[in-house]
N, C-alpha and C positions, 0 to 999 in steps of 0.2 A: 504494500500500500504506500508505505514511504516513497519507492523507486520509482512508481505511478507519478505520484503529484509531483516529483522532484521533475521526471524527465517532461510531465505537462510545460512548468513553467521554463524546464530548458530550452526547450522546444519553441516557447512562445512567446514566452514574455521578455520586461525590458531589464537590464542588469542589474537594477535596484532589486525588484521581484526577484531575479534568479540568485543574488547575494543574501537575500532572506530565507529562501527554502533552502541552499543548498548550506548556509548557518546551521538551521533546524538540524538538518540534515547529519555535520558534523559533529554536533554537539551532540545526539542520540545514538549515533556508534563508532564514538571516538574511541568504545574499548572493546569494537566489534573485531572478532578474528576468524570466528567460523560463523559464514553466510548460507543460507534455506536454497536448495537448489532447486527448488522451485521458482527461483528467485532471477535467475540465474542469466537469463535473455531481457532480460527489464535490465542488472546491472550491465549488461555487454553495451545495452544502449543508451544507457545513462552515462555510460565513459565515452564514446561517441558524441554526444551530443555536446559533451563539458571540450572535449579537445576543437569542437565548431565553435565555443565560445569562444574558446583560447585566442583561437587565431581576430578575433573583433578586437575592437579598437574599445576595450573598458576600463572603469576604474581598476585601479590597482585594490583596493580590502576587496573588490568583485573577482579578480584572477586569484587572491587568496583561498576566498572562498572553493572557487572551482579546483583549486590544485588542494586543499586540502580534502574535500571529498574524493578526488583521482587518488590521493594518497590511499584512505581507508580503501577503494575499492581495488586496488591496486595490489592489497594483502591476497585477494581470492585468483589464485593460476590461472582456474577456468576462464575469468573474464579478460583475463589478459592477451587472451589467444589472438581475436581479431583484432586488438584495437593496436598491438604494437608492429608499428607500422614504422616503416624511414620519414615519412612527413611527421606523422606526429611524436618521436622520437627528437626531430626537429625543434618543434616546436617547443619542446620542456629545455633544449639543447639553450633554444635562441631566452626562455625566459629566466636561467641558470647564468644567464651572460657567458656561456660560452664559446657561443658563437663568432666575439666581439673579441679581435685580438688587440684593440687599443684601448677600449673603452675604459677605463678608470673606475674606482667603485666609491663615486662621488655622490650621486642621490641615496640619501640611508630612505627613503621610504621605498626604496623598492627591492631593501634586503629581505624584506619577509617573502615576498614572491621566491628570489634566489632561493631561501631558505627550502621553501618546502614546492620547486621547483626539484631542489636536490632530494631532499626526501623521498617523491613519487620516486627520480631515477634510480633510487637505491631499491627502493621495492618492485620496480621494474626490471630493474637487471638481473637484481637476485631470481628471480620468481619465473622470468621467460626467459629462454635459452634461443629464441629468435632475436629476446633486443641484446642478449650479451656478444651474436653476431652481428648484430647492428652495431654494436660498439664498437667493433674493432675497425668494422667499414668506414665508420665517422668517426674514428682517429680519437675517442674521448679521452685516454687515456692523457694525450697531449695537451686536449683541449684543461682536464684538469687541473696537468699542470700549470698552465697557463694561470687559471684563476688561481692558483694557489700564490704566484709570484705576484699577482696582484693585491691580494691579502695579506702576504709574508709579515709586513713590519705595521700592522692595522691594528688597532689594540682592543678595538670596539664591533670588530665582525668576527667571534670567536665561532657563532652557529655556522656562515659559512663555510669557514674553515675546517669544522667537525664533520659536517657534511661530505664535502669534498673529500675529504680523506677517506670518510669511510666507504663512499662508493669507489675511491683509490684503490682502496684494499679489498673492496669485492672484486674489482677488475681483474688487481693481481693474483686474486686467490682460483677463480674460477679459470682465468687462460696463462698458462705457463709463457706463452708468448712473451704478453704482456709486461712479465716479469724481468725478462732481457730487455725490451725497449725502454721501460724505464732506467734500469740501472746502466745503460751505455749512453741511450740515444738523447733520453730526455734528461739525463743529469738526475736521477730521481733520490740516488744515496746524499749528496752536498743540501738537494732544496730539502727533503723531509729531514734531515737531519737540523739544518736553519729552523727549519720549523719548530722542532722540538726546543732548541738555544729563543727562540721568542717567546716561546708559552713559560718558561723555565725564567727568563729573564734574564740571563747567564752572564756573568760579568769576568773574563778574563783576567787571570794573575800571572800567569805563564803561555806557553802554547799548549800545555794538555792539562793546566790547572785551573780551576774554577774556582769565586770569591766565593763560601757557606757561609748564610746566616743563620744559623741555628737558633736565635731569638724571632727571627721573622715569623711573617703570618704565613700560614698553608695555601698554596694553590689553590684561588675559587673554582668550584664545580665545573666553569666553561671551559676555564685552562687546562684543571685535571682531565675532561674530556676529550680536548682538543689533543691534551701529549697523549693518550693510551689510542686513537685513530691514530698517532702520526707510528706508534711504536709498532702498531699491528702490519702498518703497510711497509713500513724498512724491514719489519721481518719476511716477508713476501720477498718482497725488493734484493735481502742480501740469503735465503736460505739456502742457496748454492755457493755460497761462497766458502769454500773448505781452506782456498788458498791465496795467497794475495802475491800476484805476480811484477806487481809496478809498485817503484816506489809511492808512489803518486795514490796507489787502493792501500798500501799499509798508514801513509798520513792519513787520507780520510776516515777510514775503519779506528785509528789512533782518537781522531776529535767524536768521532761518535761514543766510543767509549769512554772520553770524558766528560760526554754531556748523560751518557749511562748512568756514569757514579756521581756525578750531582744529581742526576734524579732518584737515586737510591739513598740519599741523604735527605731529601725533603719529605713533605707529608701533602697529603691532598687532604680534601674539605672534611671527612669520616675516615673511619679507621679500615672502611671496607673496600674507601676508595684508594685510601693508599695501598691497600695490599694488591689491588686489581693494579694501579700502578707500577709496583715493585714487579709482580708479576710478567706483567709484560717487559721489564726493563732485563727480567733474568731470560726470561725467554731469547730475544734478540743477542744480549751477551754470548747466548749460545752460538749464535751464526758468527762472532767474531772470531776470527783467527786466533790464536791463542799467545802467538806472538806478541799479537796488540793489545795484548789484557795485564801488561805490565803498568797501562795508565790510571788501574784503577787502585793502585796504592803510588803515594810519593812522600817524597821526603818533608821530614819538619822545615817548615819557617821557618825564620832569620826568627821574627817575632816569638814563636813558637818553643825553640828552641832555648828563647833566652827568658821567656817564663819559666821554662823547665827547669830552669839551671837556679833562678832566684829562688823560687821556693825550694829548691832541696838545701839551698845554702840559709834559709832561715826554719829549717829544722834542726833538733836535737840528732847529735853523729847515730845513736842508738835509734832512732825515729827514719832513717833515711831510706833502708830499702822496703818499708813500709810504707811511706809516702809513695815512693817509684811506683808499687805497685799498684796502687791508688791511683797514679796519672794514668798508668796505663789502662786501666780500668774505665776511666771518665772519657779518656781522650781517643781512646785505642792508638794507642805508641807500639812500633815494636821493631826495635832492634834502629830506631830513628825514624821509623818508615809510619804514617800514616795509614792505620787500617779499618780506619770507619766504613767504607766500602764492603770490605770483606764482614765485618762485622755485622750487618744489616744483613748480610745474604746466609749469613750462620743464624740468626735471629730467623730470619725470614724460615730458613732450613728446618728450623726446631718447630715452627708454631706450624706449619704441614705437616708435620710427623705428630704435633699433638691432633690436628683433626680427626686424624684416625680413620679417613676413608680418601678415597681417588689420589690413592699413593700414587700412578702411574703418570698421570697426568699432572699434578699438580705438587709430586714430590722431586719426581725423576730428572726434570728441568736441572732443577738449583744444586741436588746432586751432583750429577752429572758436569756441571760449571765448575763449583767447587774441585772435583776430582780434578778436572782437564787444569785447573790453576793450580793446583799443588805440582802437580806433575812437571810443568814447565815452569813454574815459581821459586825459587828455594824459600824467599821472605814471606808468600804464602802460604805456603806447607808447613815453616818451623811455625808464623801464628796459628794454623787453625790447629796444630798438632798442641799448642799447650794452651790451644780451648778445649779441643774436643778430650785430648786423650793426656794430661796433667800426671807427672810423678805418678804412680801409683803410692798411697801411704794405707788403706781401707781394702783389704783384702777377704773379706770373712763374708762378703756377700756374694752371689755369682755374679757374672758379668754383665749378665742380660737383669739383674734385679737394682732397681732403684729408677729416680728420676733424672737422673744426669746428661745431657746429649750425647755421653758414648753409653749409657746405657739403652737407651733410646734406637742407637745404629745398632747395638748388638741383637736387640729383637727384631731388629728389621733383617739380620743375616740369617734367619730362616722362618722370613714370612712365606706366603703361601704363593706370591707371585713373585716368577723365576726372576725377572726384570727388576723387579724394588728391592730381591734378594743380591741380585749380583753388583746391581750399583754401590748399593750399601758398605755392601764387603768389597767393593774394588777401593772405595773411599777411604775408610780405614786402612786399606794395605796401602795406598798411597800413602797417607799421611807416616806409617810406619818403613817407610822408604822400601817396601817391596820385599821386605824383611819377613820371612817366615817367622824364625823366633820371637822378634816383637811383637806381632801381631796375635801369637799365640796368647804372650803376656798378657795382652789387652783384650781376648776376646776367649780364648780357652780353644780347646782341639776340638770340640763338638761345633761349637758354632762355627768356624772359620773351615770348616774339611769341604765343604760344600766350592766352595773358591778354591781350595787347595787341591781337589780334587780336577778340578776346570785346568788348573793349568797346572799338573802334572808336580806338584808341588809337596805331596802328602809324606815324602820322607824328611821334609826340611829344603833351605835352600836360601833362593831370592830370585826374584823376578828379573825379566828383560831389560829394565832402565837402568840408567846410572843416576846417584843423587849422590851428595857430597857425604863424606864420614866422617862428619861432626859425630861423639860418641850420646847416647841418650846413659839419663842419670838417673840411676837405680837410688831410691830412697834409704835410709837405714831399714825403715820397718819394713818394705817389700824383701831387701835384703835378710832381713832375719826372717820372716816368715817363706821364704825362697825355696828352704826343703821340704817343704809341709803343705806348700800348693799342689791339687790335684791339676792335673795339666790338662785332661779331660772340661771338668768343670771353669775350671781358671780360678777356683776358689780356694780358700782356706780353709778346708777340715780336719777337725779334731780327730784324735788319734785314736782307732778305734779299741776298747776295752781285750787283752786276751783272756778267751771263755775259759784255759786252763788255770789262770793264777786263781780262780776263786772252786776248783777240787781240790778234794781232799786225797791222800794217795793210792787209795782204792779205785774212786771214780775213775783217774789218771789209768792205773794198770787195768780196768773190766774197758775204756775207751782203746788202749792198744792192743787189746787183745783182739776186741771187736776188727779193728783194720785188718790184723796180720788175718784174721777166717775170710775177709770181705778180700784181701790180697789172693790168697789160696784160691777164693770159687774162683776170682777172676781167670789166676794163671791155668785151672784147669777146663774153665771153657775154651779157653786160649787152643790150647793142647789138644782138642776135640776138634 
């Protein structure tokens, strides 16, 4: 009945009329997703009718109208079939502005069209696999870059720019093509990467350092959104990038990673949005080289460094390496090196493993990053080895019992998916330089055989890499309790009671007598 009266007035009336029903219209199933298929030839024609509007000469809040209803009906396939078409494909092209390779984005009332010009395209392209041919015919991919560099330094068109992106990253997602002509042709890794340094606001100290304000205020919602579209399509953009062959892709891959670790240092508007941030920011680290992931730790400031030095010099001498530990703690110091970066992705690491479900998805990433950064890191690997895996001094529990983040990996080294099991345990052998023996220490022969077993390892040994032979520091108490570890368990058990000290010397002689008859049947079945 709605799609009746809607396409009467489309059909007839003048744009006032058709701005008021097709209001009504929006406002009654702006949370419509599943449409009555009975329905179904009224909506085909009611999108038809609205792109005949399109093309008249109306108000602009009239073409909102109209595109925000193309939007809702735009959700349902079916109706998509006839109406996506190269003209009218067109048409949402020309009122998207992107048709217009000079045009400036100087009238702000006619951002809301743009807007949710881009909107219909997102739900059109997703949804018809004739307009995602359409796309590639009429070059959108270009065209969006286009409007993106007209946007770039805009501080007041963030929906644009959200938009844009994210039908960027459908582009990319859906034609593998797509994903080459941006990263050669259109320059796609330097612009979305800019993109991300504007929503960030990013203020140069070095060439691969960024200013942190850790008192500042959080990314507003538009920005937060704006960076996680820009993050989703550079991931597209660089997932083939295993190797970096010009100097030219190790500097760019280099500043993108250091606009990485400044976004892994800030927070967005909620705590759900920065994790969806952080998330995507671990994600894309993945596709980075790994050679290029030495910019996400750097050395102390001049400034930095000479805080550090005053307050230990206005401690008590017996106070000092208690304070150190202290700074490193606030500041994540280690060994000179800046590791708030890495510290956030060990954070981040921990609270996946507490959700306790979509280990694969949503654990394996950060893993997996971590790992690949120890392995090529030494200053990586020595911090995360005395976060995650610290002196041993507590030996009397197993290794998998407690809350600690290596108690934590060591239940994840025989969980029930083979993939969260081998990463797990590849991470810890990392951090233990590939070290059979150590790894034992840290994890016991039960839990770690399963890895050991994989590569051929289960008599002892070390692994294929090479890492430096800095010696690791056995504690006094691991040391005393050393003979008395179950190597099985990795724990400390008490020594079990002998059943003979509490006989008396009879029990003792009627007990060997018992063997020596049980000895005898044996040997003469033997013998039989």
């Amino acid at each position: 009945m709605d799609e009746e009266r809607a396409l009467y007035i489309v059909r007839a009336g003048e744009a006032g009329a058709i701005e008021r029903v097709l209001r009504d219209y929006s406002d009654k199933h702006r949370a419509t997703f599943k449409f009555e298929s009975t329905d179904e030839d009224k909506r085909k024609k009611l999108c038809e009718g609205i792109f005949k509007v399109l093309v008249k000469d109306i108000p602009t809040t009239c073409q909102v109208s109209c595109l925000e209803v193309l939007r809702i009906l735009s959700r349902d396939k079916k109706v998509l079939v006839p109406v996506t078409t190269k003209e009218n494909m067109q048409i949402l092209l020309r009122l998207a502005k992107l048709n217009e390779s000079d045009d400036s984005l100087e009238k702000v009332s006619e951002f809301p069209v743009i807007v949710e010009s881009l909107k219909c395209l997102c739900n059109i392209v997703f949804n018809s696999q004739m307009a995602q041919q359409l796309s590639l015919e009429l070059n959108l991919a270009a065209k969006l870059c286009n409007l993106l560099r007209k946007c770039k330094d805009r501080k007041f068109i963030n929906d644009i720019k959200c938009f844009d992106l994210r039908l960027l990253f459908l582009l990319s997602l859906l034609h593998t093509d797509i994903r080459s002509q941006l990263r050669y042709e259109l320059q796609g890794l330097p612009l979305l990467t800019q993109i991300l340094e504007s929503a960030f606001s990013i203020k140069w100290t070095d060439e691969y350092e960024s200013a942190i304000d850790h008192n500042g205020p959080p990314l507003s919602p538009q920005e937060t959104d704006c960076a996680i579209e820009a993050l989703k399509a550079l991931f597209n953009v660089t997932v083939d990038s295993w190797k970096v062959h010009k100097e030219s892709d190790s500097h760019q891959f280099r500043v993108m990673a250091a606009v990485l670790r400044h976004c892994l240092l800030i927070v967005g508007p909620t705590e759900d949005k920065t994790e969806e941030l952080h998330s995507n920011a671990v994600n894309l680290l993945s596709n980075v080289p790994v050679s290029c992931l030495d910019v996400l730790i750097c050395p102390l400031t001049h400034e930095e460094t000479a805080q550090e030095a005053t307050t230990l010099d206005e401690l008590p001498s017996d106070k000092t390496a208690e304070k150190e530990t202290v700074l490193k703690n606030n500041t994540m110091v280690y060994s000179g090196m800046n590791m708030e970066a890495i510290h956030v992705l060990l954070n981040f690491m921990e609270k996946r493993i507490d959700k306790g479900s979509s280990y694969r998805e949503g654990l394996t990433p950060v893993l997996s990053l971590l790992t690949e950064c120890s392995r090529a890191h030494r200053n990586i690997r020595k911090f995360l080895k005395d976060q995650v895996l610290p002196p041993l001094r507590d030996v009397t529990n197993r290794p998998e019992v407690g809350s600690t983040v290596r108690n934590k990996l060591v239940r994840l080294m025989t969980h029930v998916d083979l993939g969260v099991k081998q990463i797990a345990a590849e991470f810890l052998f990392v951090l233990c330089k590939e070290r059979v023996d150590s790894l034992l220490k840290y994890t016991g022969y039960g839990n770690a055989a399963g890895l050991l077993a994989a590569r051929g390892l289960l008599a002892g040994g070390r692994g294929d890499n090479w890492y430096s032979e800095d010696e690791d520091t056995d504690t006094e108490e691991y040391k005393n309790a050393k003979p008395n570890i179950n190597l099985i368990t990795g724990h400390l058990e008490e020594p079990m009671p002998n059943p003979i000290d509490e006989m008396t010397e009879e029990q003792k002689e009627y007990e060997a007598m018992k063997l020596v008859n049980m000895l005898d049947k044996l040997s003469r079945c033997l013998i039989r």
